[in-house]
N, C-alpha and C positions, 0 to 999 in steps of 0.2 A: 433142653429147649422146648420138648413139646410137652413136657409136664407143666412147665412154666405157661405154655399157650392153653393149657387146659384149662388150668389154675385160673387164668383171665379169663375164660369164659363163664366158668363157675359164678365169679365174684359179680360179672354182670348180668346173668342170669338170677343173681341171687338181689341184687340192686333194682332188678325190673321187676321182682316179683314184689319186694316189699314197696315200692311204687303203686303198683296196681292193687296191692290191698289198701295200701292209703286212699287211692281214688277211690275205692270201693266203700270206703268209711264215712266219705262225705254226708253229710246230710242230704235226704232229699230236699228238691225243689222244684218248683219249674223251670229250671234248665234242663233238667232230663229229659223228659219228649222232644224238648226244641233242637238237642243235640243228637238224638235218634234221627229227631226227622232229617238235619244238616247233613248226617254221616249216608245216607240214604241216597238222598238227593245227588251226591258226589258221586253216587254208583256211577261207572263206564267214563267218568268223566262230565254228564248231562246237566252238573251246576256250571259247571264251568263253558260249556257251550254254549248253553242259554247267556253264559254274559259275555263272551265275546259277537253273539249276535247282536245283543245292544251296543257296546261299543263299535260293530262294524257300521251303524248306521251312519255314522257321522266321516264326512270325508276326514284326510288328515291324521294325524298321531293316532288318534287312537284306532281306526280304522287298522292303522298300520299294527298297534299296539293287540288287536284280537290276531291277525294273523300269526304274528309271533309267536301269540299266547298258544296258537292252535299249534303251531309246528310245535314248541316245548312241550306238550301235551302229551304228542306221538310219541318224539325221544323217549320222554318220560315213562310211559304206560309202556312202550316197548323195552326198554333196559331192565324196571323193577318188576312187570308178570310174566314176562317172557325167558327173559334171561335171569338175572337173578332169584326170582322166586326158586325156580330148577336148579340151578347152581346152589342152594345155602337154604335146605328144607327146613322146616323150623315148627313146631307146636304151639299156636295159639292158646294164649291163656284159657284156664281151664273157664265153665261158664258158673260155677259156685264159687268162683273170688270174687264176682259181683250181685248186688242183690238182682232180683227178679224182676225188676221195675227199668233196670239199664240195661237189660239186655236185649238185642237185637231178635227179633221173630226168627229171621232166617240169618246164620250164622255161616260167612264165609268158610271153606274146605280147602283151599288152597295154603301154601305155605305161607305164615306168619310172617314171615321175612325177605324185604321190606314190605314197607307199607305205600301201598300203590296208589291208594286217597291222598296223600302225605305228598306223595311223589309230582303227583298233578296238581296238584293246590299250589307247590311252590313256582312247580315249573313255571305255570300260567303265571302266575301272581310276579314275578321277576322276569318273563320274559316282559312283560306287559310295563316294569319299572325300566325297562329301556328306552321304548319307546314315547309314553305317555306317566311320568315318575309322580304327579298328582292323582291318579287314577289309582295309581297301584299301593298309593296309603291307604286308599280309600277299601280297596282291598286284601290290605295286608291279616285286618282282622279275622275276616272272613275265612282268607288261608290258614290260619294259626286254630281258628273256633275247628274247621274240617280235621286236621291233622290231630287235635287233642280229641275230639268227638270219635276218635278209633281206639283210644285208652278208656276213655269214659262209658264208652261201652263193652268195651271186656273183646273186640279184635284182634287186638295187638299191644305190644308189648312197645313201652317207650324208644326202649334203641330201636324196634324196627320203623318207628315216626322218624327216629334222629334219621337214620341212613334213607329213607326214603326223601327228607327233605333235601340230606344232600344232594340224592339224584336227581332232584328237583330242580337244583343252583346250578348242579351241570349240564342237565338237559336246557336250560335257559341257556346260560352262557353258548352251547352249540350250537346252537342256531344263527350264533353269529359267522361260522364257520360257511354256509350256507346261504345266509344273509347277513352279509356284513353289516354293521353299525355306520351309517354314513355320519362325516365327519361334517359335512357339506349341512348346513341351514339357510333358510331364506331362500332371496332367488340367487340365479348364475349371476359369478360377478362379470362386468364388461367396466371398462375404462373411460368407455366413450359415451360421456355425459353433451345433452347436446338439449339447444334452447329450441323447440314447435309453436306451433301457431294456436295460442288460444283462441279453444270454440267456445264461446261463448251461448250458451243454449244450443250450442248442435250446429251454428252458423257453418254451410261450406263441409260440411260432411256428412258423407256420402255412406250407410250402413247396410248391408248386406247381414240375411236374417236368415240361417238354415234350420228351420223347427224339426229336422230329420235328425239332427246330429246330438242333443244332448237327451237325458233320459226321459223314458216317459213320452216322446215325439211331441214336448212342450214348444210351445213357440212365444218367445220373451220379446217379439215386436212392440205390441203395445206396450209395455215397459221401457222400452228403449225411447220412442215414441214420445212419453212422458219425462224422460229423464232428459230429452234432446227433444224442445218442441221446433224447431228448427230445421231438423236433422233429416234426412231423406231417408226412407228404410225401404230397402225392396227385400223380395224373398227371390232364390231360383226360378228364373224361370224353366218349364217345361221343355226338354227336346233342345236346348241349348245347356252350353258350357259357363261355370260360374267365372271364367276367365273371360270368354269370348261375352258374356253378358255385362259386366262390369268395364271391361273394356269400348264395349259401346257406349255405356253411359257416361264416362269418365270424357270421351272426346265429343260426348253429344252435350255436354255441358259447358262446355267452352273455357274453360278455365274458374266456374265457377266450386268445383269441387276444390277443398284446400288437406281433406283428411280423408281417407278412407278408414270402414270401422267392420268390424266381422263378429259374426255370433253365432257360434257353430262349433264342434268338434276339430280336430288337427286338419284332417283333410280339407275341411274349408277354409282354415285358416289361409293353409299352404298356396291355396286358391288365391286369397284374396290378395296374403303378401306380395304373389308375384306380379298381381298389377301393381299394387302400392311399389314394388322396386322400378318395376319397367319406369313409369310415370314417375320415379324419386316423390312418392305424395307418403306423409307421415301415417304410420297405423293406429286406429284405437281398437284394443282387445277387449272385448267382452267374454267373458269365462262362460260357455252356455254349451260344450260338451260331455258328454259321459267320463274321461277320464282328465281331460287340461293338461295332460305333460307338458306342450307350448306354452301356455298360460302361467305356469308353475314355475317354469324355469325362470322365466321373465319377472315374475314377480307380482301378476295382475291376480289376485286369487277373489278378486268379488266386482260386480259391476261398479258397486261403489267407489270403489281404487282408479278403475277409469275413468266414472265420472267425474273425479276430482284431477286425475293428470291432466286429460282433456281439455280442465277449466284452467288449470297453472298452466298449462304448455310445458310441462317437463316431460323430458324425456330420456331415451338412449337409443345408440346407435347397433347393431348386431350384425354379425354374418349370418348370411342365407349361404346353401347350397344350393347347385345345379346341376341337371344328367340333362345333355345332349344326346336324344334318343337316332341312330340313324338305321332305318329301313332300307336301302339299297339307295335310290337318291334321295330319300326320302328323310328333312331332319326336324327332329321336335323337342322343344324344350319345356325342360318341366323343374321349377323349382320344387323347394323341401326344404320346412324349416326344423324337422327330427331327423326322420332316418328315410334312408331308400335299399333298399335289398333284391337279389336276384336268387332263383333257386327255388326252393321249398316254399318258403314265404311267399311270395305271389298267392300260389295256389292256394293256400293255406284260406289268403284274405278272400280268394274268391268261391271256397267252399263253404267259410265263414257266411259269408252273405246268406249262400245258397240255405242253410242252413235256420241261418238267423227269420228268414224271407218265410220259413215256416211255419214259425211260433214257436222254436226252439228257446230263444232267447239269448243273449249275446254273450254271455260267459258260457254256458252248457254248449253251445253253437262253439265257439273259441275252440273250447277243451277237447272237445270234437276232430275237429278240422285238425287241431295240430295232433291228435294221435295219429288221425289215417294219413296224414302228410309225411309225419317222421316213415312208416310203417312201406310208400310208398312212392317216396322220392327218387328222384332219377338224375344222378352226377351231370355234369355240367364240364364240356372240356373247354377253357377258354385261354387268351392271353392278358395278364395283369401287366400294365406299360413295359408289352416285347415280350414277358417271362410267363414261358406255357405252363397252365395250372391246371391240374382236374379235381373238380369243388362239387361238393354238397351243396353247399349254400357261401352267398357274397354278402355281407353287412355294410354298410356305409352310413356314415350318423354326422350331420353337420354339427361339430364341434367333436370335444374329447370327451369321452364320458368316463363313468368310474360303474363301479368296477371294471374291471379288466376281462375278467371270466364273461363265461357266458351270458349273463344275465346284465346289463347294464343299465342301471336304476337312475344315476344322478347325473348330472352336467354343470360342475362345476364353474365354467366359463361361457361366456355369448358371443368372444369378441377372439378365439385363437386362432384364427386363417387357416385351419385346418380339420380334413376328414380323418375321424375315428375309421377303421379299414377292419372288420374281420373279417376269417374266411375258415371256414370248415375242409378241410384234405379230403378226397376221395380214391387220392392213389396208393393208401397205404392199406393193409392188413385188417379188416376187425373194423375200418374206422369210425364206423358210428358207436361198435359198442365200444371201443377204444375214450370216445369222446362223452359217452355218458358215465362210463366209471371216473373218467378224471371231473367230470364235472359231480358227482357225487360226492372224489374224496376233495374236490375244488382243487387240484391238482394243474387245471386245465391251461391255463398261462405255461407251465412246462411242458406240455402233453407236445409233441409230432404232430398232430390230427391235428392242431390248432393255431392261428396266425393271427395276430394283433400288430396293428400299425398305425401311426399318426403321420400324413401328408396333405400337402396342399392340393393334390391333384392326382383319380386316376383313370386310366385308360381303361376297358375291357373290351376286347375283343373276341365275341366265340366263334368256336372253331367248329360246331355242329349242332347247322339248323337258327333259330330265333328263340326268344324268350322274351317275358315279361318282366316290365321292372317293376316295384312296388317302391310308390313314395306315400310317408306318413299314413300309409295305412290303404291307401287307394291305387287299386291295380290300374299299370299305364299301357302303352303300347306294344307294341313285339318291336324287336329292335333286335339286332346283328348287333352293331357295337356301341356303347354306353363312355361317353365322358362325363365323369364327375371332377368338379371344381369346386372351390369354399370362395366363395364372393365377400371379402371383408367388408365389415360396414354397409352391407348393400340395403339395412333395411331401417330406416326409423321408426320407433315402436314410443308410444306415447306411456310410459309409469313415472312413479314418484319415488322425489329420492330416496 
């Protein structure tokens, strides 16, 4: 048997050499520098960086599509220089099979096998056919020119291109292990198709302008302004609440508002829906935050999509959620049209600020905040409707979402009468590292440390001391005990069909 396994190795050792004296026969041309240069450039991964930078700039698929490509990337460089290289040493072809003109100035010292350019080229190149499957023709060439540009110049030997691009297919492919492939396109679906009030140039609707909430602290007033010359646009006022402010004007109008309209990030939204429910007054959504999950799910993705429902009067119906916050007699309600969470999270949002408030900047500030939160969190003993729990952290997300695990990306529905429930365990063993290994091998949906549930309704009660809740992103009160409820249909949202 292992004379036989010898024998195969010989045969393709023997198949890659006369390979690479072929390549080495070619005529010059000017493809030779251009392939130096190509093979170079891929050093560390830094061609491929550089174009998932580009493609990050654009919201959407392909945004989504460089991420991927980055995660495959890691897989990738970590499997073939790490592990495998060590694992299966190998002798890079000698540098007199090529002439003098294809050969590389400075000549990798590592093992031959695989090939680690090869390995990232594909990775990237196929995680990115997931996501954004136009794009990644566009760089399919590119992947194939980098992978061959390691034979062409005398690096490596063909089978180690082949085995590295496999690891390339399966470094993509894994990433779905970790990021699932969502099945889910377009927006969330709802059932409850339902006929609004055409505004006609903004006639009767009333717009609320937050220029804090989307990036850049743009402010899209005057824009709206012109797309609705009718249309009433105020901004936050100062030292007041965008609830208590909107709600003055709404009764100080006398019935002459027929829409209300918001532009801003989730938190404003969440604001603005809860008068449009109190008041049953239909919503118009302008997309004018740093990320639009509300926007997204709904299906508004450009002012232009409003300004056209607006004008049809089409619309649909959705559930809002609501936490009745109670302070000892004290009770406050706060809608949410994403998520609300107790625990870690709060603080998190409100170190985030502290952070952001500095010139950090809002993702650095983010990554921040959630390292020293996990590092410094402090369990939570409470009652879930009667049943004593001691928790890490509470999740609650108005509607169901997907995945399951810890990460919850989509929201497939607008219209299920009920809350997504998870909760992190803090009475077991280990449990936070318990809950980052099962989230690693995505195990987590099985894990002890971790509880997933879908209801209409629930109670919390703690059992020591007060907390904050966090809805859509914005820290609320301190509150002893928290009911959540899914208000079906409570909210009319103006899109098209």
């Amino acid at each position: 048997m292992f004379g036989r396994v010898r024998r195969s190795f010989k045969s393709v050792g023997r198949i890659d050499e006369d390979l690479v004296y072929r390549s080495g026969a070619l005529p010059r041309s000017p493809l030779d520098p251009a392939l130096k240069t190509l093979s170079t450039s891929a050093n560390k991964g830094r061609l491929w960086f550089s174009v998932a930078a580009l493609l990050a700039v654009r919201k959407g698929p392909t945004r989504r599509a460089a991420l991927r490509g980055v995660g495959a990337i890691t897989i990738a460089s970590l499997s073939a220089n790490l592990v495998a290289k060590n694992l299966f040493p190998r002798r890079r072809p000698a540098a007199d099979m090529l002439p003098v003109h294809r050969r590389l100035t400075k000549r990798p010292t590592s093992s031959s096998f695989p090939s680690g350019h090869s390995a990232s080229a594909v990775a990237f190149t196929a995680a990115v056919a997931m996501e954004a499957p136009a794009v990644a023709l566009v760089l399919a060439p590119l992947a194939a020119a980098v992978a061959y540009s390691r034979v062409h110049t005398g690096v490596h030997w063909p089978t180690d291109v082949a085995a590295g691009s496999a690891i390339g297919v399966g470094a993509a492919w894994a990433t779905r292990h970790w990021w699932p492939k969502s099945d889910h396109e377009g927006p969330a679906h709802t059932a409850h198709h339902t006929e609004l009030a055409a505004l006609d140039a903004g006639e009767g609707l009333l717009v609320l302008v937050n220029p804090n909430s989307g990036p850049d602290n743009t402010d899209p007033g005057d824009d709206i302004k012109q797309l609705w010359p009718r249309a009433t646009v105020i901004h936050p006022s100062p030292g007041s609440g965008i609830i208590e402010q909107l709600t003055a004007e709404v009764e100080a109008a006398d019935g002459a508002v027929r829409a209300l309209g918001v532009a801003g990030g989730d938190g404003t939204v969440a604001a603005v829906a809860a008068v449009a429910a109190d008041f049953r007054l239909p919503l118009v959504l302008v997309p004018a935050g740093t990320l639009n999950h509300f926007a997204r799910d709904v299906g508004v993705e450009s002012v232009q999509e409003a300004v056209e429902s607006a004008e049809e009067g089409t619309g649909v119906q959705i559930d809002l959620a609501e936490v009745r916050i109670t302070d000892n007699s004290d009770v406050e309600q706060r809608w949410f049209v994403n998520t609300a969470s107790l625990g870690g999270y709060p603080e998190m949002v409100r170190m985030r600020e502290h952070l952001a408030a500095k010139k950090w900047g809002k993702w650095p500030a983010g990554a921040v905040a959630l390292a020293r939160t996990l590092r410094s969190a402090q369990p939570i003993r409470v009652e879930l409707n009667g049943r004593p729990q001691f928790l890490w952290m509470l999740f609650v997300g108005n509607g169901t979402y997907a995945p399951k695990g810890f990460a919850p990306t989509q929201r497939p529905a607008l219209d299920t009468g009920l809350l997504d429930v998870r909760y992190l365990r803090a009475d077991l063993p280990y449990s936070r590292a318990r809950f980052v290994l099962a989230t690693l091998t995505r195990t987590l949906t099985r894990s002890h440390v971790y509880r997933q549930q879908d209801m209409a309704a629930l109670d919390v009660q703690l059992l020591d001391g007060y907390r904050r809740v966090a809805t859509d992103g914005e820290v609320g009160p301190l509150g002893k005990r928290f009911e959540f409820r899914s208000r079906p249909r409570a909210l009319s949202i103006y899109r098209m069909p």
